[in-house]
C-alpha angles and dihedrals in degrees: 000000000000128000091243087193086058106138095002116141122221112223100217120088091031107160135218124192134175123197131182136075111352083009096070113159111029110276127218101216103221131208106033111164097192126012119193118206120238107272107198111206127188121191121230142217125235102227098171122161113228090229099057131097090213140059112245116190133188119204109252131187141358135342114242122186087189115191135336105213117198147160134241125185114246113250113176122221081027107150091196087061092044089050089043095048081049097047085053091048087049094045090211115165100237125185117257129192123192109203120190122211093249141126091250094059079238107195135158126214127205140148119238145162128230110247106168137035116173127172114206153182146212125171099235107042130047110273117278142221115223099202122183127188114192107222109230109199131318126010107218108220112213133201118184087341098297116097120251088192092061106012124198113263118262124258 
């Protein structure tokens, strides 16, 4: 009988760092409520002959990983949330690393800027944070340290 959860990855205790200027040395951000994973798009291009019954596309252009959006919990007197208010009014590129709670030590790299801080409330929950972190170029995927994307040469 198989282990039909093999390879599976829990969502809970999910990680994000930055790391980088006022962000040395790397920094755990703590209290994330929700943490979306970089989602990578490229746009097509319709090359369809006129004669055929089907659509037929090519990939075309470049690849954007857009924005992560996610939500903190407000804590007042928080250093971290004041670092990270002051990285969004700079508008610096850090360095930030996603790591999953799996056997691989799967993580992802990237480098982002913070374009959006937004303290918010509801009535009936503690206040938020809406934090967004615009994705520049590529997001490096990790397994056990070592990139799957680009892997090492052979020896």
């Amino acid at each position: 009988m198989t282990d039909c959860a093999a390879g599976t990855v829990d969502s809970q205790g999910i990680k994000l760092n930055v790391s980088g200027g006022i962000f040395s040395p790397k920094t755990y951000i703590a209290d994330i409520l929700d943490l979306p994973l970089p989602a990578g798009e490229r746009p097509t291009d319709d090359v369809t002959n006129v004669t055929s019954k089907f659509a037929e596309k090519l990939a075309a252009g470049v690849i954007d990983y857009g924005n992560i959006e996610l939500g903190l919990l407000q804590r007042t007197n928080d250093d971290q949330q004041v670092s990270l208010e002051r990285a969004f009014i700079d508008g610096d590129c850090f360095d930030w690393e996603i790591e999953l709670p799996d056997e691989a030590k799967t993580s992802y790299k990237f480098c982002g800027t913070i374009t959006k801080f937004a303290p918010s409330r509801e009535a009936s929950k503690k206040n938020r944070v809406a934090l967004t972190i615009a994705i520049s170029g590529a997001v490096d995927h990790l397994e056990n340290g070592v990139s799957v994307i680009n892997p090492p040469p052979s020896p």
